[in-house]
gemmi code that builds the backbone of each chain (N, CA, C; Angstrom):
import gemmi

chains = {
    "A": [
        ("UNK", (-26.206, 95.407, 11.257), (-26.602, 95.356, 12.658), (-25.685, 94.419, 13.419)),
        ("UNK", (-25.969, 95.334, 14.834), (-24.524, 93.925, 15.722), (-25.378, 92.859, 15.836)),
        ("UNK", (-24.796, 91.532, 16.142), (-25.163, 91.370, 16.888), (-24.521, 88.848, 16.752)),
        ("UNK", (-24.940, 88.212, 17.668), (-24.129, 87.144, 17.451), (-25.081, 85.822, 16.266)),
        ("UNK", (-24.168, 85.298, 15.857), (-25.036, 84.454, 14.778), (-24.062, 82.922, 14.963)),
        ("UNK", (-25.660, 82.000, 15.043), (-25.314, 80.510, 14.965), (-25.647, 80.011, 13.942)),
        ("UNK", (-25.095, 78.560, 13.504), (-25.156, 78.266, 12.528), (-25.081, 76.540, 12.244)),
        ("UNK", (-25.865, 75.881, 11.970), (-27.336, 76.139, 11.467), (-28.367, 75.900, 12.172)),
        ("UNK", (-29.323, 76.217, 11.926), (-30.435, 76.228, 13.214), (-30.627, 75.372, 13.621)),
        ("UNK", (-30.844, 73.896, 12.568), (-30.923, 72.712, 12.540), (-29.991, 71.579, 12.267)),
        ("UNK", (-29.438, 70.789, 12.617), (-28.137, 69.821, 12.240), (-28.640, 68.085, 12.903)),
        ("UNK", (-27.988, 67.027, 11.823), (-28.388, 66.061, 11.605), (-27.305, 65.783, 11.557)),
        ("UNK", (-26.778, 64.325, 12.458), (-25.716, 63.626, 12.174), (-25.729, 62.221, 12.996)),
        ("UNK", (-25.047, 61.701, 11.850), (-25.284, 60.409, 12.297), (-24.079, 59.924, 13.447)),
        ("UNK", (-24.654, 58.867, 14.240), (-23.804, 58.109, 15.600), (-22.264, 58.055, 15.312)),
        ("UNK", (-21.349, 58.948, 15.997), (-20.191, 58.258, 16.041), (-19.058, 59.465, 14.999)),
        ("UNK", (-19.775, 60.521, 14.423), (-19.165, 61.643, 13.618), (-19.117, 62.798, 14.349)),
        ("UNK", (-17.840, 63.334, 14.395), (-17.759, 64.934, 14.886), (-18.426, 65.619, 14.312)),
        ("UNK", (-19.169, 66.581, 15.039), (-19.471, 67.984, 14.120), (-19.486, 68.909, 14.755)),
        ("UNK", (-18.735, 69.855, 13.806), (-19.148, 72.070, 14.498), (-19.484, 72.281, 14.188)),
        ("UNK", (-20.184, 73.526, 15.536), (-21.465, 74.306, 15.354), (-20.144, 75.577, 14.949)),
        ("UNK", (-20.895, 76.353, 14.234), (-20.803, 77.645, 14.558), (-21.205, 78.514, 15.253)),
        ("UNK", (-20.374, 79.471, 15.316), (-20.837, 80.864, 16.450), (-20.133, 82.367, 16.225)),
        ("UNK", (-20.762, 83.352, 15.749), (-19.806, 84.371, 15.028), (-20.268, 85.691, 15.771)),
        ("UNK", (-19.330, 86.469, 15.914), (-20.462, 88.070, 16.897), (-19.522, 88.920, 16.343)),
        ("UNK", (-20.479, 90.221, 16.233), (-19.518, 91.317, 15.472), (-19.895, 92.396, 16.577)),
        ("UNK", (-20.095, 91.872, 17.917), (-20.102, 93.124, 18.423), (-19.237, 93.439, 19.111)),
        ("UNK", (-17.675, 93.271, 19.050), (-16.289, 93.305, 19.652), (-16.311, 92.580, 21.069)),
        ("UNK", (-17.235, 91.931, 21.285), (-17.187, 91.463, 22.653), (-16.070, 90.214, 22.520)),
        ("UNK", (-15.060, 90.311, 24.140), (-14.261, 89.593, 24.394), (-14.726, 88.224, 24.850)),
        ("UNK", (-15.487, 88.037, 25.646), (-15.718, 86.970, 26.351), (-16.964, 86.146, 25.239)),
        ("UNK", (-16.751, 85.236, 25.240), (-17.951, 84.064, 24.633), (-17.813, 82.653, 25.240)),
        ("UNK", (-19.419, 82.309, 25.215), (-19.567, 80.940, 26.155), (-20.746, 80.063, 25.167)),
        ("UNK", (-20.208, 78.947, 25.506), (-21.040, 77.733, 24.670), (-21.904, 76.968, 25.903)),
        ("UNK", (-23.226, 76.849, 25.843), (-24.136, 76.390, 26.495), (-24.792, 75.287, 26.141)),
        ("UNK", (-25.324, 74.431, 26.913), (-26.021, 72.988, 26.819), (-27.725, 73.005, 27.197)),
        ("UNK", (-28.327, 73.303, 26.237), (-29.934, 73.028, 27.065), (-30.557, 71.928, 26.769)),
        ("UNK", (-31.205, 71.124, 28.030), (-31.797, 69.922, 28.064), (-33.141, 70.400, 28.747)),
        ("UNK", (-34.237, 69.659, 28.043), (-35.391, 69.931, 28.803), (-34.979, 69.698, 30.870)),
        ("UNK", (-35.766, 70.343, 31.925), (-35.463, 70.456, 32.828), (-34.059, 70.548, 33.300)),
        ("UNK", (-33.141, 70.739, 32.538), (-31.859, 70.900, 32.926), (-31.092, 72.455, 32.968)),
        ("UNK", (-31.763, 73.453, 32.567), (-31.148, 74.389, 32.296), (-30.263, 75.015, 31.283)),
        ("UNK", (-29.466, 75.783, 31.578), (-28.181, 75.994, 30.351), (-26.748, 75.509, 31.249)),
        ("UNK", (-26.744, 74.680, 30.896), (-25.171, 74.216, 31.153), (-23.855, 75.185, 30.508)),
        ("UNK", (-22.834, 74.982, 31.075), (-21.590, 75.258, 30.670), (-20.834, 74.350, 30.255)),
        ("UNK", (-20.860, 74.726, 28.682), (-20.022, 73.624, 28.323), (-18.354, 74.054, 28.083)),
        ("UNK", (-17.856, 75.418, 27.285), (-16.739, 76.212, 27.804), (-16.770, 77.567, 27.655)),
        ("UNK", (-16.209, 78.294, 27.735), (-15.721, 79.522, 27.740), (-14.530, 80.297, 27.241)),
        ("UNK", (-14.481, 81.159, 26.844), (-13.278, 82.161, 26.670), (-13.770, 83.522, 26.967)),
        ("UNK", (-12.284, 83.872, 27.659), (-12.745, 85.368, 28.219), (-11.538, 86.315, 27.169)),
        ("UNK", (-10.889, 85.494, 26.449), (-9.689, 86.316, 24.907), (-9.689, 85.562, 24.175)),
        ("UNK", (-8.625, 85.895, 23.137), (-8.657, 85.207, 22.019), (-7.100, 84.449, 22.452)),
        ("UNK", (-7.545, 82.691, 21.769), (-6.419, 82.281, 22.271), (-6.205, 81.400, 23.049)),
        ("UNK", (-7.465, 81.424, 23.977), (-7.870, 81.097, 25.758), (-8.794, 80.964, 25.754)),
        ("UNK", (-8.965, 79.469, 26.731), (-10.376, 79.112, 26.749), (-10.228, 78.297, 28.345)),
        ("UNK", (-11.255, 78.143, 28.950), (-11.341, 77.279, 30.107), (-12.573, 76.180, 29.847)),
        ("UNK", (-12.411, 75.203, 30.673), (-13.447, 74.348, 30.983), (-14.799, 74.954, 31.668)),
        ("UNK", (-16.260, 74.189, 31.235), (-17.430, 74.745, 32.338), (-17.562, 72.983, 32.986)),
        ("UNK", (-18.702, 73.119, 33.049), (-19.354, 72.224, 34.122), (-19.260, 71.026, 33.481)),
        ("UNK", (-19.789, 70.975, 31.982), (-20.052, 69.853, 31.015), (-18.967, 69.217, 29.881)),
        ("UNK", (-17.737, 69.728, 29.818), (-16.837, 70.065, 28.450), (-16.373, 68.508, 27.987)),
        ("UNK", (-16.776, 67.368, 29.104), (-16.136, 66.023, 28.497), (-17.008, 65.705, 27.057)),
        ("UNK", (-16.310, 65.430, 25.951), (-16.834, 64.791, 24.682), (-16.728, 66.213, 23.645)),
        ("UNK", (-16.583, 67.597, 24.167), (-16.652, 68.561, 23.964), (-15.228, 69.305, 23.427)),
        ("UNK", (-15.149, 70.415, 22.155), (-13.658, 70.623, 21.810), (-13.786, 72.181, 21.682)),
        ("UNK", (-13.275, 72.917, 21.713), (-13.502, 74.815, 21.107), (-12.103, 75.598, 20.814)),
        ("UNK", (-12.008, 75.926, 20.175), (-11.172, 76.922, 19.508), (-10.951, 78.748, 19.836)),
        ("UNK", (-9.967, 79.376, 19.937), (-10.630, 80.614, 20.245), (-9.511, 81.485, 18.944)),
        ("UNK", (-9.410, 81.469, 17.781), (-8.282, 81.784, 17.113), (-8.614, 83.538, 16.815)),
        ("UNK", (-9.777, 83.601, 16.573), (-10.274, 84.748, 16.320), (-11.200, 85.552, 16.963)),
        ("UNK", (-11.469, 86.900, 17.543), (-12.198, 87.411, 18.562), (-13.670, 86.993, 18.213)),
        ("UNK", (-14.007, 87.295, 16.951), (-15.533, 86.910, 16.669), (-15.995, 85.702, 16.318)),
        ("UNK", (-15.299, 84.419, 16.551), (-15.440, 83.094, 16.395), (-15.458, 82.508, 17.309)),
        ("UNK", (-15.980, 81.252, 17.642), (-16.060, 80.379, 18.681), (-16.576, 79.320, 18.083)),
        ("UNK", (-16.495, 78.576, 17.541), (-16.543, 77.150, 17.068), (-16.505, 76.082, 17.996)),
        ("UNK", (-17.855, 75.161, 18.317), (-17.585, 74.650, 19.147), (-17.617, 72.932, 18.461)),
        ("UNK", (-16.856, 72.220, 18.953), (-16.841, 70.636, 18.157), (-17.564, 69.558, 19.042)),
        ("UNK", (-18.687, 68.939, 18.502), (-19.015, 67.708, 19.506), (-18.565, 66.624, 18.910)),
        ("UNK", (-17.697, 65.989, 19.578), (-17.190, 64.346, 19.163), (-17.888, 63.519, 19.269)),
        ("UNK", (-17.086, 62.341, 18.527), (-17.878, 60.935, 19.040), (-18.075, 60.214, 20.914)),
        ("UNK", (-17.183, 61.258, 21.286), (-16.959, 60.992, 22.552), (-17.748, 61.391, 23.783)),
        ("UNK", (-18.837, 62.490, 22.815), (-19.840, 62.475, 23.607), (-20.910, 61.750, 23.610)),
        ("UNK", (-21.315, 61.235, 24.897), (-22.359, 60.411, 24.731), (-23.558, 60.376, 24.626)),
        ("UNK", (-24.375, 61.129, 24.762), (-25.487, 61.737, 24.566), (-25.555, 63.248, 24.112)),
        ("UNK", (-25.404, 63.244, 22.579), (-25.345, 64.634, 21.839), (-26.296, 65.630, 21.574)),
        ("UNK", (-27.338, 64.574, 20.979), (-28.563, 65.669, 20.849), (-29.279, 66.408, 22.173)),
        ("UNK", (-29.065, 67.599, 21.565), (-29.442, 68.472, 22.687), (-29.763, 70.255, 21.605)),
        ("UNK", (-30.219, 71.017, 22.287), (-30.109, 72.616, 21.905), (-29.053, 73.589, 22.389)),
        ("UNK", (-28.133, 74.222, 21.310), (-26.671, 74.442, 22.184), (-26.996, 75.829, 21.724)),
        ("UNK", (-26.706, 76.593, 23.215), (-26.199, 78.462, 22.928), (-25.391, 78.831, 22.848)),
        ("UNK", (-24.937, 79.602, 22.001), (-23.664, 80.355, 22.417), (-24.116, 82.294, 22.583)),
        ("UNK", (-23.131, 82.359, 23.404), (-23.588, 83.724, 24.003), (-21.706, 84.214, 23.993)),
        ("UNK", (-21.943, 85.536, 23.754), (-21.037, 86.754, 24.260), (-21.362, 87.956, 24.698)),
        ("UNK", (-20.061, 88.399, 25.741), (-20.256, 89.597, 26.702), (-19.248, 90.310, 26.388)),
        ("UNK", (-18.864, 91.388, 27.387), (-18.119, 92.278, 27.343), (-17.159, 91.595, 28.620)),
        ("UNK", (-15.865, 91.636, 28.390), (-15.239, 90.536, 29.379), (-15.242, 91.436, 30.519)),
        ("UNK", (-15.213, 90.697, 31.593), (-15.678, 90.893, 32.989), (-14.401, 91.463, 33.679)),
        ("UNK", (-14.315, 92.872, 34.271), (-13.100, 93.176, 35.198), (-13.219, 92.626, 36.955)),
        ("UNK", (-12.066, 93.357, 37.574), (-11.949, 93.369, 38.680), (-13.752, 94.039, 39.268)),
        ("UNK", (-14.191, 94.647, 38.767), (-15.711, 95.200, 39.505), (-16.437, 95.375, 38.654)),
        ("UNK", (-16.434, 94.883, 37.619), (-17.739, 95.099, 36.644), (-18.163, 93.850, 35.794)),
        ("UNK", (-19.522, 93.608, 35.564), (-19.636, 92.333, 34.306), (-20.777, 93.185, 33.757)),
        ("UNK", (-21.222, 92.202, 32.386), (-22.370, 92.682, 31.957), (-23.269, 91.667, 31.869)),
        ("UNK", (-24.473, 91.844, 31.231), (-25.031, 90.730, 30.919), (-24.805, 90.098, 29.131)),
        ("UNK", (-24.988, 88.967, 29.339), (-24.134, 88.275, 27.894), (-25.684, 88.267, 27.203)),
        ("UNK", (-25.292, 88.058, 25.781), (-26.113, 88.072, 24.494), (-25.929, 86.756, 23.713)),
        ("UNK", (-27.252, 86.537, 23.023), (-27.082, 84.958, 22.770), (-27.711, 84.955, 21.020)),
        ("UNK", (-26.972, 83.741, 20.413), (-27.750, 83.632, 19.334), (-28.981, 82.816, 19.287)),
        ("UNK", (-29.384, 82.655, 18.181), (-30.640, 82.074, 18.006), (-30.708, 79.961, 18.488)),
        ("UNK", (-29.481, 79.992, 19.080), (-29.397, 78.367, 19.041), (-28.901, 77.563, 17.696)),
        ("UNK", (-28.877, 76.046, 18.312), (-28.361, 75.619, 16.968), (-29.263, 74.046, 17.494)),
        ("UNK", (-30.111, 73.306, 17.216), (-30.835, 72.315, 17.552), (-30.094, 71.220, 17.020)),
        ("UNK", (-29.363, 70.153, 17.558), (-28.422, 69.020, 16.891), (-29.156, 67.876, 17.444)),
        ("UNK", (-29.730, 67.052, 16.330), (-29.526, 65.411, 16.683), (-29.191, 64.794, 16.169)),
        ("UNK", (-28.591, 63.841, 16.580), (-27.795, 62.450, 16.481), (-28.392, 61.223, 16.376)),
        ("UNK", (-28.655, 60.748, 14.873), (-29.172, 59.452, 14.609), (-28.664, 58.099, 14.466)),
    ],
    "B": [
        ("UNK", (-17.357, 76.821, 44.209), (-17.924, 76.615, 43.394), (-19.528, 77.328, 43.466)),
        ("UNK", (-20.167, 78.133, 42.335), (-21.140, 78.983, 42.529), (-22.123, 78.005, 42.305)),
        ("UNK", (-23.530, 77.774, 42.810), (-24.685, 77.381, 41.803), (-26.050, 78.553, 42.129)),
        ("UNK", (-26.753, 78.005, 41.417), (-28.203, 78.849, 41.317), (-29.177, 77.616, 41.248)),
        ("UNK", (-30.029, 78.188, 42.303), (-31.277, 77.732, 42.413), (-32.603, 77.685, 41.833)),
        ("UNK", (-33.578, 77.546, 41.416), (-34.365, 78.093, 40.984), (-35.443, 76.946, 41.182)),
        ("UNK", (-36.458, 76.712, 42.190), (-36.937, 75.564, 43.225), (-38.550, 75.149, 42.373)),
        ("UNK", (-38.735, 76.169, 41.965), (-40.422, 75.764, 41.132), (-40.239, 75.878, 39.826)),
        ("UNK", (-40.394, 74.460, 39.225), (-40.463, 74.603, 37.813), (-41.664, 74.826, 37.057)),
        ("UNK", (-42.298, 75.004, 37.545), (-44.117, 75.736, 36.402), (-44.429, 76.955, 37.610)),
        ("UNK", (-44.875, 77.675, 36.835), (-45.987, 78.414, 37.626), (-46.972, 79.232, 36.146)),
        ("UNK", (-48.078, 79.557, 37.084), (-49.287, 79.584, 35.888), (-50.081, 81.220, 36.841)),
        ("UNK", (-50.145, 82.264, 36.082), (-50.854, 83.216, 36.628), (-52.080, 83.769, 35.795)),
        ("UNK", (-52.872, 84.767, 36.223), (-54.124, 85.589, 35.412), (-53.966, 86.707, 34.624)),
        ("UNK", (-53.904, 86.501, 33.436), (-53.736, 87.923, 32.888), (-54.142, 89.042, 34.098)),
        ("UNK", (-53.265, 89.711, 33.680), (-53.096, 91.381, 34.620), (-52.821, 91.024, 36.097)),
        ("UNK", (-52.893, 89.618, 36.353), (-52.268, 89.816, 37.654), (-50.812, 90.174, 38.079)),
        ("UNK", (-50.233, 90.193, 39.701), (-48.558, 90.119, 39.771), (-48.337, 88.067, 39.877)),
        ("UNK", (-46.982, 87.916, 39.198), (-46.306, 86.715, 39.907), (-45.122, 86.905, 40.402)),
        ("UNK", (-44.370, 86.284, 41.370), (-43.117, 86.407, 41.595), (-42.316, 84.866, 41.514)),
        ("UNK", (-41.051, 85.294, 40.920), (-40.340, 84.009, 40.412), (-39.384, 83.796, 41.701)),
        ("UNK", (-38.944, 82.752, 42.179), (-38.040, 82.552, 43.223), (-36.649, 82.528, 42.750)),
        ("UNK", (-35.625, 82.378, 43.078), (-34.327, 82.202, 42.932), (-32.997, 82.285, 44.167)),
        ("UNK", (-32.620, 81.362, 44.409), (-31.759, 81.598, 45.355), (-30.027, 80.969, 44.456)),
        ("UNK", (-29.092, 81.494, 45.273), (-27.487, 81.504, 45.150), (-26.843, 81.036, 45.928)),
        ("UNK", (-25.642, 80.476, 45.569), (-24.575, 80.510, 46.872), (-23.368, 80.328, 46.099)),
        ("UNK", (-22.583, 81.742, 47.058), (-21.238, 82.045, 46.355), (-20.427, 82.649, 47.441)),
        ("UNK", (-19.386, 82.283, 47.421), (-18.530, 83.245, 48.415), (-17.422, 84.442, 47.542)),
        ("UNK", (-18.375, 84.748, 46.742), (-18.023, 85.903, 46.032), (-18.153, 87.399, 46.773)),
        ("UNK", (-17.829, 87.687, 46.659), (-18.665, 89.375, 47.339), (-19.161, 90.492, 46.526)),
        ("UNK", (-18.096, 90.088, 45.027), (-18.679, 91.545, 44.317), (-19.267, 90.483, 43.030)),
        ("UNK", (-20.154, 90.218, 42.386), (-21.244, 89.647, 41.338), (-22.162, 90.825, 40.787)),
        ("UNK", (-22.838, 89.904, 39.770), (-23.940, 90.486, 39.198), (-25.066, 89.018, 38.862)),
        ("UNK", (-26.136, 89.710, 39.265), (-27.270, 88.529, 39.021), (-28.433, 89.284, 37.696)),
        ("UNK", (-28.855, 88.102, 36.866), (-29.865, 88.909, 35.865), (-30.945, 87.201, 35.468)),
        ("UNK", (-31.914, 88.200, 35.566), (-33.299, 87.477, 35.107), (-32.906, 87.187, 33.325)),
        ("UNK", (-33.082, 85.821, 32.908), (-33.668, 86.036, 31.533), (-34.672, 85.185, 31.057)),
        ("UNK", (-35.258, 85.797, 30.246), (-36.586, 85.021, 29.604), (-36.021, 84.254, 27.802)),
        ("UNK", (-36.591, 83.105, 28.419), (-36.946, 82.592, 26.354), (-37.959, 82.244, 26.454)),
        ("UNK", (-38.882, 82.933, 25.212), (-40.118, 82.302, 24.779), (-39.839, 80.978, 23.722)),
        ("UNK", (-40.661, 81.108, 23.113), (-40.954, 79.775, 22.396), (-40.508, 79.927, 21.352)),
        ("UNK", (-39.675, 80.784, 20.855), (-38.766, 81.313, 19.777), (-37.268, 80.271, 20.543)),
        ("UNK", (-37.001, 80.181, 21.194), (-36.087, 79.942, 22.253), (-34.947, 80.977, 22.117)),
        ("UNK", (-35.071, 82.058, 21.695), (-34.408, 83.328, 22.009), (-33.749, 83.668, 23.473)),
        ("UNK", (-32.939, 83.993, 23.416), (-32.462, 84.146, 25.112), (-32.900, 85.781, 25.574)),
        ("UNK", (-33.304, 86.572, 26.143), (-33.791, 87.661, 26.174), (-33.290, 88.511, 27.710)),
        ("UNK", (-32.425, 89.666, 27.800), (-32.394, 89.697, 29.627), (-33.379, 90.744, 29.746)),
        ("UNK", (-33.716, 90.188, 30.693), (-35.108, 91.160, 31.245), (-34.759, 92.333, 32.562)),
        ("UNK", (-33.393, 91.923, 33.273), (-33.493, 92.859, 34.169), (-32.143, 91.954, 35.017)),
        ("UNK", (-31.187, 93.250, 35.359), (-29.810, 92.549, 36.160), (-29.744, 93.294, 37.202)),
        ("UNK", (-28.976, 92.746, 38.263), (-28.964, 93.908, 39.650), (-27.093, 93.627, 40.020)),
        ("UNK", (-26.500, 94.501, 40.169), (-25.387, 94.327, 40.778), (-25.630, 94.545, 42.159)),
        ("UNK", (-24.526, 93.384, 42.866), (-24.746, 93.283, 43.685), (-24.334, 93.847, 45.095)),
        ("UNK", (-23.627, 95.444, 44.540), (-22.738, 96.199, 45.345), (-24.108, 97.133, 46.205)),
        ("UNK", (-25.221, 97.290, 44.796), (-26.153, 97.971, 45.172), (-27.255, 97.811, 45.770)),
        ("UNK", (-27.187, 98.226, 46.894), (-28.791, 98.003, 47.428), (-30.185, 97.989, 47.075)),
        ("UNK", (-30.161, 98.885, 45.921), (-31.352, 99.610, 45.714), (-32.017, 98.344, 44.885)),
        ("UNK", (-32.726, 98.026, 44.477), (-33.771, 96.513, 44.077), (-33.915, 96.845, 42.303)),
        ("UNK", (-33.399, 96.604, 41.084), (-33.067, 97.130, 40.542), (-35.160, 97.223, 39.717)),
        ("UNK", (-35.490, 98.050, 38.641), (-36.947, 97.736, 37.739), (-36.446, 98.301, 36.858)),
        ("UNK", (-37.545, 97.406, 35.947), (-37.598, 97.579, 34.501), (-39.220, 97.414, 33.988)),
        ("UNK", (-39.805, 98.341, 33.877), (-40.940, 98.593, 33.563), (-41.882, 97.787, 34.350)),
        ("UNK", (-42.744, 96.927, 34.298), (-43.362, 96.165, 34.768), (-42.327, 95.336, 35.918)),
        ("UNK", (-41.337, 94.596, 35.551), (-40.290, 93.877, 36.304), (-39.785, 94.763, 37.004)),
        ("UNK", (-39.472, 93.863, 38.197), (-38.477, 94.220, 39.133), (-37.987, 93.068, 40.328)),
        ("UNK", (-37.211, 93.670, 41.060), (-36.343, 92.253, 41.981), (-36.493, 92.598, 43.047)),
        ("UNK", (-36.206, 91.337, 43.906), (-36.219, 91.841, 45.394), (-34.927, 90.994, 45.980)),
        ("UNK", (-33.834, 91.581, 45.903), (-32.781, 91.335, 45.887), (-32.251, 91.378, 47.675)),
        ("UNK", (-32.153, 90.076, 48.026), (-31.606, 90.115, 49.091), (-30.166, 89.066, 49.577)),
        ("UNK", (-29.111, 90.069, 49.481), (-27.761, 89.598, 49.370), (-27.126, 88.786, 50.534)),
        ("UNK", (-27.811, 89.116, 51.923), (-27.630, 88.278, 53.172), (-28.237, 86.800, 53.019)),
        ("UNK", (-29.342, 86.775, 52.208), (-29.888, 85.562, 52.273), (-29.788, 84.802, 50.803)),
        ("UNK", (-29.402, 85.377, 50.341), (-28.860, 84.992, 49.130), (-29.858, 84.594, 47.989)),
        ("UNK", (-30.889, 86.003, 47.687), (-31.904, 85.575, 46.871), (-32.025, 86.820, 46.412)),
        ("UNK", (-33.054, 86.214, 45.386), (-32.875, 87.173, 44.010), (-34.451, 86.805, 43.269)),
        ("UNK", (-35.769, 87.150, 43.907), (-36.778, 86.804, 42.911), (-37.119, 87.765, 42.071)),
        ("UNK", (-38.061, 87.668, 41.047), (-38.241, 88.421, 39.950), (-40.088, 88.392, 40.021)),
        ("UNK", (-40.501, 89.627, 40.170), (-41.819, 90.505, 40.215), (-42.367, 90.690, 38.869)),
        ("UNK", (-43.400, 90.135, 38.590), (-43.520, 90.674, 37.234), (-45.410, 91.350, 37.708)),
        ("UNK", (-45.549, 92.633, 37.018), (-46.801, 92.935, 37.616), (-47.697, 93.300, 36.632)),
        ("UNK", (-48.947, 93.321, 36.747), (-49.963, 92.854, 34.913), (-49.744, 92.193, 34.533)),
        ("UNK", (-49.213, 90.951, 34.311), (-48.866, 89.868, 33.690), (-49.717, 89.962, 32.183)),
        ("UNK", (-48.627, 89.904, 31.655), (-49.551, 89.775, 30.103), (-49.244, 88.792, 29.039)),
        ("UNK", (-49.936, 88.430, 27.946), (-49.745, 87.004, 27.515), (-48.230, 86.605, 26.828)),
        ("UNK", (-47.723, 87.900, 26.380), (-46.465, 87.777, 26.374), (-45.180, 87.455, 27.325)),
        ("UNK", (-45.884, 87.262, 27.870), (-45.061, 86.806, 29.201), (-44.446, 85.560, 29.537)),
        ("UNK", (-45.518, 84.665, 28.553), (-45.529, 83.373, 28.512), (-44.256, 83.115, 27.991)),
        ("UNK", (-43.359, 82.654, 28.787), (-42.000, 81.844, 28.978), (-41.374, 81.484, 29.578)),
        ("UNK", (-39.916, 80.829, 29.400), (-39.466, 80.031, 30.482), (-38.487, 81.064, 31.209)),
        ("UNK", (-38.149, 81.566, 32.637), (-37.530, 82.333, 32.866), (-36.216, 81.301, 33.554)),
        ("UNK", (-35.169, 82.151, 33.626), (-34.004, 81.951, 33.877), (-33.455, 82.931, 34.912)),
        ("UNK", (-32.639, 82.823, 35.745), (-31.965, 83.172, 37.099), (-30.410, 82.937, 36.766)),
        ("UNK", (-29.968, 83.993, 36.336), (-28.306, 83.778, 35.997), (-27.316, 84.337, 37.428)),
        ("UNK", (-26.142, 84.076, 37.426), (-25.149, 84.556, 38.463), (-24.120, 84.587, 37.602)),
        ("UNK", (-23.079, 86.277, 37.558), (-21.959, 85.805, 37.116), (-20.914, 86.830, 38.281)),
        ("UNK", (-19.538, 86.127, 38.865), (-19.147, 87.255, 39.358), (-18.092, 87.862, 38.924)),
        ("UNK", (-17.487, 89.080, 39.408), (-16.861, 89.863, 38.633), (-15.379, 89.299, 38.472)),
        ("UNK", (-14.704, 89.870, 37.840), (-13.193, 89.177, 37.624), (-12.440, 88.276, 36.801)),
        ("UNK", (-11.651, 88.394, 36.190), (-11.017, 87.772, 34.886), (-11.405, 86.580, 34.360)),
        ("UNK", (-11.532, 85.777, 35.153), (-12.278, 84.581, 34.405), (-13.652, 84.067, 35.229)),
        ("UNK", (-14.001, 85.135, 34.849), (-15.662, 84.976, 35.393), (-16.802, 84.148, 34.112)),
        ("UNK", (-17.140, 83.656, 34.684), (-18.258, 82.658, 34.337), (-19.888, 82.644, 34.379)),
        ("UNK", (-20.714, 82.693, 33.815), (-21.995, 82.734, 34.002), (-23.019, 81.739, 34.288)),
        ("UNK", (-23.282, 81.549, 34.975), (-24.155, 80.121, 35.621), (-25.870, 80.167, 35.836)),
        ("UNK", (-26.340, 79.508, 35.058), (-27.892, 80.129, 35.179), (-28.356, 78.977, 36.062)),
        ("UNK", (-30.115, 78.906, 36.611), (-30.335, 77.881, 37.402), (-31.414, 76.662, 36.252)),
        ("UNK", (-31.931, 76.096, 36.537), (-32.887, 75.259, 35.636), (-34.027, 76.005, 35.106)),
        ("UNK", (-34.213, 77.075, 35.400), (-35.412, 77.455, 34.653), (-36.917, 77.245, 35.348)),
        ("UNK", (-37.704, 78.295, 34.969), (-39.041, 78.214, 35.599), (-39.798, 78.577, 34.343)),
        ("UNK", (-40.986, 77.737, 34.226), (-41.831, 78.051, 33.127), (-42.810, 78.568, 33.475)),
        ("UNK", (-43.553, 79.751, 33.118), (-44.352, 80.800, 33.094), (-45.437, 80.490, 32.681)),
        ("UNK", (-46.538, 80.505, 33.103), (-48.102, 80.287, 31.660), (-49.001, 81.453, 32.125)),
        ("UNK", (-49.014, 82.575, 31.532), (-49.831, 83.450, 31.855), (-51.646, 83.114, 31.007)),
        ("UNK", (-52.547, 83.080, 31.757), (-53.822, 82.308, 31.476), (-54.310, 83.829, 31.017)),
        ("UNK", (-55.072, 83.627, 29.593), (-56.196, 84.760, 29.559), (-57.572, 84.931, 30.454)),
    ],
}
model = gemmi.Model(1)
for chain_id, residues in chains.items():
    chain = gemmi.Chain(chain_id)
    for i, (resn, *xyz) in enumerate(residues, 1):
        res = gemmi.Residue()
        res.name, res.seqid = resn, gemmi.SeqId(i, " ")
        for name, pos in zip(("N", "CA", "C"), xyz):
            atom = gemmi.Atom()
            atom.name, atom.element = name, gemmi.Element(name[0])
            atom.pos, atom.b_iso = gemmi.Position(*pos), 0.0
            res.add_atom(atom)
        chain.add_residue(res)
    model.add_chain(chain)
structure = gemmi.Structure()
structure.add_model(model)
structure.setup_entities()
């Protein structure tokens, strides 16, 4: 079945250590985005890629690192440099967006990270 | 720079009644697409219903539907029978069209449909 997978649901790490999440989709979609949810805050943008290769900044990306080497990967890295880590992170992919068309994007199950 | 609105964070309705979710935009985009999504308590991301915004027509999806008004820059979401599945947090996304288009949701509104 298609469809996108995070990894691991749950993650533990202690103050001051990088860690990646995973994020994998087999449904050929071009575009994938890494999201930030905080209670009352919404889903943030943390980055994006609309190819492989290429990535842009969102709203949130300081402390934040991503990779785009492969179409169905998106690996996203939180450093020590972020300062407040624990949080619930999405990652979602779409079908990349033309001159007149988008779709709506698809998300995995989350990945819940705190930082002790 | 796009954002999304989304102005009431709880709302609480009666089984089988209608609620309507608010949402407003601002973009000096012209051609977009806007879409409702729901997570329940799974925190699943789920889309419930998108409207492009070339089209007039108010887009539904079974029970759901929108009342999409592009001059004023809003976008609420109708939900009618409300049923206990319903119970979740909804979301108000904007993305617009074009190569490095981006998707921007607003804070979220939480749902409590009462038996």
């Amino acid at each position: 079945d298609g469809g996108i997978t995070q990894s691991p649901k749950y993650l533990f790490r202690k103050e001051g250590q990088n860690v990646t999440l995973s994020c994998e989709q087999n449904l050929n979609h071009d575009a994938m985005y890494w999201y930030r949810q905080d209670p009352g805050q919404g889903l943030r943008l943390i980055y994006y890629s609309q190819i492989v290769n290429d990535f842009q900044k969102g709203d949130i990306a300081e402390g934040y690192s991503v990779s785009r080497e492969k179409k169905e990967s998106f690996p996203l890295t939180v450093t020590s440099a972020q300062k407040n880590p624990t949080a619930f992170y999405l990652c979602a992919s779409s079908i990349r967006s033309t001159r007149t068309s988008n779709t709506e994007a698809f998300f995995g199950q989350g990945t819940r990270l705190t930082v002790v | 720079a796009q954002t999304v609105t989304q102005s009431q964070p709880e709302m609480s309705v009666q089984e089988a009644e209608t609620v309507t979710l608010s949402c407003t935009y601002d973009t000096s985009e012209n051609n977009y697409y806007l879409f409702w999504y729901k997570q329940p308590p799974s925190r699943q991301m789920i889309l419930v219903i998108r409207q492009e915004a070339y089209k007039q027509q108010n887009a539904t999806e079974n029970r759901f539907s929108v009342n999409f008004q592009k001059a004023a820059k809003s976008f609420s979401l109708k939900i009618s029978d409300s049923q206990l599945g319903d119970t979740a947090m909804y979301f108000c996304a904007f993305a617009p069209t074009g190569a490095n288009s981006k998707l921007t949701f607003g804070k979220g509104i939480t749902l409590s449909v009462r038996p």
